[in-house]
N, CA and C of each residue as an Amber inpcrd file, in Angstrom:
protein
   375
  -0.6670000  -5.1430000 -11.9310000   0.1220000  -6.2230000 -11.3810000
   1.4500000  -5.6430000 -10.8960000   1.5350000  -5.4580000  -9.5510000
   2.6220000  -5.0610000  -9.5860000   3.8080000  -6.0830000  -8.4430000
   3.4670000  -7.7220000  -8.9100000   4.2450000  -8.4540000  -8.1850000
   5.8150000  -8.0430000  -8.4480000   6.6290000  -8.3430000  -7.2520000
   8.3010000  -7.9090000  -7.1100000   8.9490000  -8.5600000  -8.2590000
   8.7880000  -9.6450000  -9.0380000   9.7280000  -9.9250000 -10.0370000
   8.7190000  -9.5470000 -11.5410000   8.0290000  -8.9100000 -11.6220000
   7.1830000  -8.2360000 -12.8850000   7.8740000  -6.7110000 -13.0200000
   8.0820000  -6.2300000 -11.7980000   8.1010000  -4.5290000 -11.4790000
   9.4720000  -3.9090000 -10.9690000  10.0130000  -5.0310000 -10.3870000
  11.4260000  -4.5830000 -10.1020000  12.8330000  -4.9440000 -10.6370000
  13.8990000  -4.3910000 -10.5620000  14.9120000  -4.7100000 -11.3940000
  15.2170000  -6.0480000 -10.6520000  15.9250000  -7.2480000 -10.9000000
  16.2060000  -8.5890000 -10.7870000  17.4180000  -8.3810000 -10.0390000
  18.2580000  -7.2460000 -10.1710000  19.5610000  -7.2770000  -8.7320000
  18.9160000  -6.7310000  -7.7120000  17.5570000  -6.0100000  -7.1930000
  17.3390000  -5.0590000  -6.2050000  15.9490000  -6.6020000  -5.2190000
  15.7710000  -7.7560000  -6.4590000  14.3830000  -8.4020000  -6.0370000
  14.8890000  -8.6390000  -4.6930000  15.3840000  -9.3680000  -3.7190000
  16.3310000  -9.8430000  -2.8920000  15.7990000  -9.2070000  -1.8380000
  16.6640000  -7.6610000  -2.1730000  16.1510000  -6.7300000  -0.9190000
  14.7270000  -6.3540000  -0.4390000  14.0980000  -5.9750000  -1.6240000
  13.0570000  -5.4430000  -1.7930000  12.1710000  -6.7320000  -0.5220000
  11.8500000  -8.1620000  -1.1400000  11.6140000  -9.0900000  -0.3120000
  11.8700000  -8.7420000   1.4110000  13.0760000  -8.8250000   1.5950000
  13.4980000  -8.2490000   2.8240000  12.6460000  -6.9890000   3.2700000
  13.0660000  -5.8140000   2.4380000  12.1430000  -4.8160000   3.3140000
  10.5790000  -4.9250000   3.2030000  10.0920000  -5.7570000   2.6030000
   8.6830000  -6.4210000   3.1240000   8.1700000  -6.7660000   4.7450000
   9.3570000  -7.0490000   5.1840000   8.9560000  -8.0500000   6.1630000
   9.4770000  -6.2590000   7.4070000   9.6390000  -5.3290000   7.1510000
   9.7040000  -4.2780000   7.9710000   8.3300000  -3.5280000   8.1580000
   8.2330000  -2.7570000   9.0590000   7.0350000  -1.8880000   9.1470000
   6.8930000  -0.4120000   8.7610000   8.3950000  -0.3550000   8.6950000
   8.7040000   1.2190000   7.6520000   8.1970000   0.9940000   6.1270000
   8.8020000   0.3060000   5.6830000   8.5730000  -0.4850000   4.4050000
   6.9810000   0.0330000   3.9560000   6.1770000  -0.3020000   4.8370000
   4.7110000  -0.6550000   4.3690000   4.0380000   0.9340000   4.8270000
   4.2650000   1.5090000   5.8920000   3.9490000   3.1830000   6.0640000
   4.1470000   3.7110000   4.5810000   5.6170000   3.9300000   4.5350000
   5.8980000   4.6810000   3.5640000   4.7010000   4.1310000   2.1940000
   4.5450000   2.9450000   1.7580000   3.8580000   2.5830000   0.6890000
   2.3520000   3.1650000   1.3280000   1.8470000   2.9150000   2.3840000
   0.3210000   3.2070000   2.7150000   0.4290000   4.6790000   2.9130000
   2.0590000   5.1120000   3.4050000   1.5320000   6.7390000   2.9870000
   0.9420000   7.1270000   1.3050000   1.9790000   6.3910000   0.6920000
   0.7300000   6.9570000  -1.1840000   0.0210000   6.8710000  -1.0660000
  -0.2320000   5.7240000  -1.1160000  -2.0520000   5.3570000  -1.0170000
  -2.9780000   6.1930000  -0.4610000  -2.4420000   6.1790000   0.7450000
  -3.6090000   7.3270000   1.6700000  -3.2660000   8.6470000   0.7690000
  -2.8860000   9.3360000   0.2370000  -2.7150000  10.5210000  -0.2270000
  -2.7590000  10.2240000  -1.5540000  -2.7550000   9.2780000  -2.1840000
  -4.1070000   9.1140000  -3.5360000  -5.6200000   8.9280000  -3.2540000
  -5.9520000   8.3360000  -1.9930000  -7.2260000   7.9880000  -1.9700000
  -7.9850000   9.8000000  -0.9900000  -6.7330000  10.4020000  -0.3090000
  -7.3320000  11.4960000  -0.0620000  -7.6990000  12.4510000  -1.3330000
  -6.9200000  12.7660000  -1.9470000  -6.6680000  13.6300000  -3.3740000
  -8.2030000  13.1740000  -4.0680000  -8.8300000  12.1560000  -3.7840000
  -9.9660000  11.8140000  -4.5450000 -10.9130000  12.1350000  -3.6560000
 -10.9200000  12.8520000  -2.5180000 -12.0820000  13.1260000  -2.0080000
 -12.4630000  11.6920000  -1.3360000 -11.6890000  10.1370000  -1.1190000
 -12.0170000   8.8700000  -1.2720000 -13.3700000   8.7230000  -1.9670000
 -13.5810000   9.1530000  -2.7260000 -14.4470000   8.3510000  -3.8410000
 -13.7750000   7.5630000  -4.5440000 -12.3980000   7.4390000  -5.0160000
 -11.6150000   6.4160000  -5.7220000 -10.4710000   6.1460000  -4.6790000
 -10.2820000   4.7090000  -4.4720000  -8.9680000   4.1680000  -3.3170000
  -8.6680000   3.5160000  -4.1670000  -7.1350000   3.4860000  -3.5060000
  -6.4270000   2.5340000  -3.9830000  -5.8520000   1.4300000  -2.8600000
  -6.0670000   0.1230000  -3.0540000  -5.8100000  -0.7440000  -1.8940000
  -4.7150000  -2.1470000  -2.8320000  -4.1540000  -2.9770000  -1.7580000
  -3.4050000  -4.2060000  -2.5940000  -4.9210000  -5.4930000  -2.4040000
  -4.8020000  -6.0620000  -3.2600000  -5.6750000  -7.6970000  -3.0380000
  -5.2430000  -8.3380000  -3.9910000  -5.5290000  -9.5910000  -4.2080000
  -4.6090000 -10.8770000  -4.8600000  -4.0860000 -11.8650000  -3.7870000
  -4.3630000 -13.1650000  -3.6180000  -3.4830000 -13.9320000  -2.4420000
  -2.5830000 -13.5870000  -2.1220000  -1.5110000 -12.7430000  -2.9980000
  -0.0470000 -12.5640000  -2.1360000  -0.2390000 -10.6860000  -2.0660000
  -1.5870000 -10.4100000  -2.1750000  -1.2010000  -8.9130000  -2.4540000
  -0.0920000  -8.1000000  -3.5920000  -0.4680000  -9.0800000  -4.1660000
   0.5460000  -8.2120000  -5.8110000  -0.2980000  -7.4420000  -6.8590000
  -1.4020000  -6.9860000  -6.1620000  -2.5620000  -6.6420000  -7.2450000
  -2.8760000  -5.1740000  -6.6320000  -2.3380000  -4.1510000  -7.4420000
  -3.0160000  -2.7300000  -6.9940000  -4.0050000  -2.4820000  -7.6180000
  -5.3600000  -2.6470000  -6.7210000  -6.5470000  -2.5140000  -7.3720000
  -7.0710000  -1.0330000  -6.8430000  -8.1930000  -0.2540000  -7.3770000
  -8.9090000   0.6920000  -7.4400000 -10.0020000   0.2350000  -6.9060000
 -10.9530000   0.7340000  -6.1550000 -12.1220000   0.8300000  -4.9790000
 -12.9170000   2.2320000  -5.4610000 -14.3390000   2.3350000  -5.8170000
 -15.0870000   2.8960000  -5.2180000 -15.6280000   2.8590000  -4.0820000
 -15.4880000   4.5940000  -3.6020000 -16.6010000   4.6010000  -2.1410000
 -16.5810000   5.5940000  -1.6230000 -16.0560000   5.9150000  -0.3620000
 -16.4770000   7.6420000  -0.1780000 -16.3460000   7.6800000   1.2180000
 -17.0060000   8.8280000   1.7900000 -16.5280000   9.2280000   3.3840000
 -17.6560000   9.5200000   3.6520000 -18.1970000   9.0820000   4.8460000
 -19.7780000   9.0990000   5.5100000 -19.8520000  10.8990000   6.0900000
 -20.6390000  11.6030000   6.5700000 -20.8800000  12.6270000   7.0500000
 -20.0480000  12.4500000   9.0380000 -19.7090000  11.3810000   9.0760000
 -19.2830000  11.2370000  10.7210000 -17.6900000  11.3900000  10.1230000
 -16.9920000  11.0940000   8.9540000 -15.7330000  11.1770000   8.7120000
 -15.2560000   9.4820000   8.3940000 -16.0810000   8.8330000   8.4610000
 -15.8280000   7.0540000   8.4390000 -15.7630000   6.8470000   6.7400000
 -14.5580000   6.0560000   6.3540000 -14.5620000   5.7710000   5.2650000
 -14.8350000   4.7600000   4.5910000 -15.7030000   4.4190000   3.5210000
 -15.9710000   3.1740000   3.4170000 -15.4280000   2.8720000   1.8650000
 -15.2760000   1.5610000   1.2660000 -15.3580000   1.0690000  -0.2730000
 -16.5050000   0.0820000  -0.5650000 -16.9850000  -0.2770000  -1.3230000
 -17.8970000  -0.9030000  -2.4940000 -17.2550000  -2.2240000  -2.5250000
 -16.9210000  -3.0290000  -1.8260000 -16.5420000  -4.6640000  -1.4030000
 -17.1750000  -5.3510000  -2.8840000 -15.7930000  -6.0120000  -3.1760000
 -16.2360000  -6.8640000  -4.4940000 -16.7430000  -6.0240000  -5.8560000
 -16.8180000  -5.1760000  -5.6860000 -17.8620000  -4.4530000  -6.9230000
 -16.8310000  -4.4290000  -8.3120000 -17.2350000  -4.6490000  -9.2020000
 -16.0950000  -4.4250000 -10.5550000 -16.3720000  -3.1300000 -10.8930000
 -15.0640000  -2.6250000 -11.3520000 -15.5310000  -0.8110000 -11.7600000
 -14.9710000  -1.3280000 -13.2380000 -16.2720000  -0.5940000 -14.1550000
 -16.2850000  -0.7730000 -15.8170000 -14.8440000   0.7220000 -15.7800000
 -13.9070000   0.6140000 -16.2280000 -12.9210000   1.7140000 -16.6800000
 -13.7210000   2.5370000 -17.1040000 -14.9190000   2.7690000 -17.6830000
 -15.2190000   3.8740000 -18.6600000 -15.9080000   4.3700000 -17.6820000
 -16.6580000   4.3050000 -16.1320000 -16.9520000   4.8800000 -15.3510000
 -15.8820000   5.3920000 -14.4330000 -14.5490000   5.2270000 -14.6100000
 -13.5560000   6.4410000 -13.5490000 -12.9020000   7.6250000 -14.3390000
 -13.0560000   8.7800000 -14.0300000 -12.5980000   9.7490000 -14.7260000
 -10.9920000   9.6840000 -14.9340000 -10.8760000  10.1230000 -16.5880000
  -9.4090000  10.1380000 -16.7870000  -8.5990000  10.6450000 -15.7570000
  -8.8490000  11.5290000 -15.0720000  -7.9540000  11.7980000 -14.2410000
  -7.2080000  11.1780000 -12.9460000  -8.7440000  10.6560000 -12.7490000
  -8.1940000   9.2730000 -11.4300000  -7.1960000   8.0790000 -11.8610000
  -7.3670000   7.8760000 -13.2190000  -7.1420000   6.6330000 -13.9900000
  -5.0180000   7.0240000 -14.1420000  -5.5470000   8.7090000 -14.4070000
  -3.5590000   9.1870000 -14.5910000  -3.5020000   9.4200000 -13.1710000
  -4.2470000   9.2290000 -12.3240000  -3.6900000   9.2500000 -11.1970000
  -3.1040000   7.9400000 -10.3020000  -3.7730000   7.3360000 -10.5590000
  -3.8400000   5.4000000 -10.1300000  -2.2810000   5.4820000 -10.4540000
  -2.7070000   4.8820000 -12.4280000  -1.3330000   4.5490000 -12.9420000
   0.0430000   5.3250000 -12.2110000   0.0750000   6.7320000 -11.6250000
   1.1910000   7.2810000 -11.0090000   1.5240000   6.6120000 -10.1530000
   0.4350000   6.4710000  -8.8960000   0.6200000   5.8170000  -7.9740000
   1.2410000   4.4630000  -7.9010000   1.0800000   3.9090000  -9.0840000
   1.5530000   2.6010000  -9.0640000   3.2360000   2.6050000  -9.4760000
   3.4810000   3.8820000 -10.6620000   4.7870000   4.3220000 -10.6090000
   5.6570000   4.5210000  -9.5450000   4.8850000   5.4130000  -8.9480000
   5.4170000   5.8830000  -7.5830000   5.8250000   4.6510000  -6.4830000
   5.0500000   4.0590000  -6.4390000   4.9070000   2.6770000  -5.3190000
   6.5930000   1.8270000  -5.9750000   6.5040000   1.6180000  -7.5560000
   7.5440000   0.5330000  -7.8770000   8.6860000   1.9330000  -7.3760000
   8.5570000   2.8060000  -8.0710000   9.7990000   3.8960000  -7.5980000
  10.3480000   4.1000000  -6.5030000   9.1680000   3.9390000  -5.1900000
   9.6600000   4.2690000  -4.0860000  10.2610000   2.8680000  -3.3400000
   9.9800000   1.8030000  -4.2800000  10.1390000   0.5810000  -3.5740000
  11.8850000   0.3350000  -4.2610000  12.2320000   0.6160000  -4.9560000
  13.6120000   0.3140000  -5.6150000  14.6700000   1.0290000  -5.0930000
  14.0740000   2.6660000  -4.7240000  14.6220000   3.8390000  -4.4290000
  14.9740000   2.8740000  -2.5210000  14.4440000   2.5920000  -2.0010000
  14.5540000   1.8890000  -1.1350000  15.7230000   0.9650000  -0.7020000
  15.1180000   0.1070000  -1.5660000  16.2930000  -1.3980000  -1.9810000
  17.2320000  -0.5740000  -2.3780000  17.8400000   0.5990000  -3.1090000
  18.8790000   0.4930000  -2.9770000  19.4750000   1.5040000  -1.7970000
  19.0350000   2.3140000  -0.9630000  19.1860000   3.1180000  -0.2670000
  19.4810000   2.7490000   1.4570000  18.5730000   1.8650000   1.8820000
  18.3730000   1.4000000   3.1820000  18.9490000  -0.1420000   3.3230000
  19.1220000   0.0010000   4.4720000  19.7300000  -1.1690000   4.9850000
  18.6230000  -1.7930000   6.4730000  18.2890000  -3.3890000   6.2070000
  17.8000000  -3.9550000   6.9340000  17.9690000  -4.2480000   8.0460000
  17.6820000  -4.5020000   9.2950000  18.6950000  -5.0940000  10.4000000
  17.8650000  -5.7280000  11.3450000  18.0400000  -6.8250000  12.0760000
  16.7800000  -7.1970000  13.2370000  17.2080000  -6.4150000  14.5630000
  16.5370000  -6.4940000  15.1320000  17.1480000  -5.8990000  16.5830000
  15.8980000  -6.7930000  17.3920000  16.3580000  -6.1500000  18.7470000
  15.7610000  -7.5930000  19.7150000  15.0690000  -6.3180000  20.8340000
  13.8450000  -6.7340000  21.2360000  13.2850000  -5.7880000  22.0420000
  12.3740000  -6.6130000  22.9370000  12.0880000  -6.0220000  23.8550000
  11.2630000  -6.7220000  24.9170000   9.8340000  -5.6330000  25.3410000
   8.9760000  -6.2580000  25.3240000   7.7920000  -5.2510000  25.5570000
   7.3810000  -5.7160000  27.0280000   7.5720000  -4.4980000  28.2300000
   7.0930000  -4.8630000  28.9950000   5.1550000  -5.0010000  29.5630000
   4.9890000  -5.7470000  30.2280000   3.7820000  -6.1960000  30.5270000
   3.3680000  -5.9760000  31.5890000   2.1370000  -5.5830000  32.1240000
   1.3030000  -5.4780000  33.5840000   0.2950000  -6.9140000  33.3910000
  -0.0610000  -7.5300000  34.6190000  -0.6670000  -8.1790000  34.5020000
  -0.8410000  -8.2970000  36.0820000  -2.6220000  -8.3430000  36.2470000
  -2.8820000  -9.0920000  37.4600000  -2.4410000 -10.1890000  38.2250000
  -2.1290000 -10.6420000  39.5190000  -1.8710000 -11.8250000  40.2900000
  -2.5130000 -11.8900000  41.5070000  -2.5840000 -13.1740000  42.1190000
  -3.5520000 -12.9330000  43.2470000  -1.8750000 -13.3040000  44.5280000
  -2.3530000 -12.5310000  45.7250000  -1.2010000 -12.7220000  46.4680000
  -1.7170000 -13.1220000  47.8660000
C-alpha cells in the first residue's frame, strides 16, 4: 500500500499530490519499475493497480522470443512461489519509489507553463 498519506511525511503530502499531476513525476517512478522488472529477466514486474493506483503490486510473466513483454492478468501469486530475492527486491523498490517521491517534494518546484502544439490539417480550396 503505498497510498500518499500511509507513506509520506504529512508536511511534504501537498506537494507530492501536485507533482502527480506532472509527467516528470511519473518517468522518474516508471524508470524503477522498469529497472526492477528488467533486473528480473521480467519474469517478476512490478506495476500500480487499485482504483486510485495506490497499490504496488507484483506480476508474473516474461518476454516472448520477438522481445514483447507480457504479465499473467489477474493471476494471484501465493508469496511462497516468488523467490526471496525478488520479494527483497519488490520491498526496495517500494522504498525507493516512497524515497524518491519525498526526495522530490522536497527538492523540485512545480510550475504550469502554456504551450501550443502546432497542427497540419487538410482543407479543400
Amino acid at each position: 500500500n503505498l497510498k500518499i498519506y500511509n507513506v509520506v511525511d504529512d508536511n511534504l503530502q501537498d506537494k507530492v499530490y501536485e507533482l502527480m499531476e506532472t509527467d516528470e513525476f511519473w518517468d522518474e517512478i516508471n524508470y524503477l519499475v522498469t529497472e526492477f522488472d528488467r533486473s528480473n529477466g521480467y519474469e517478476w514486474q512490478a506495476g500500480f493497480n487499485g482504483r486510485s493506483g495506490g497499490y504496488l503490486v507484483l506480476y508474473k510473466g516474461g518476454q516472448r522470443v520477438d522481445g514483447t513483454i507480457f504479465a499473467y492478468p489477474g493471476r494471484n501469486i501465493d508469496e511462497k512461489e516468488v523467490p526471496v530475492e525478488v520479494l527483497r527486491k519488490f520491498r526496495k523498490l517500494a522504498i525507493d519509489i516512497v524515497k524518491l517521491t519525498e526526495e522530490m517534494a522536497r527538492k523540485c518546484k512545480v510550475s504550469e507553463v502554456e504551450y501550443n502544439v502546432p497542427q497540419t490539417k487538410k482543407i479543400v480550396i
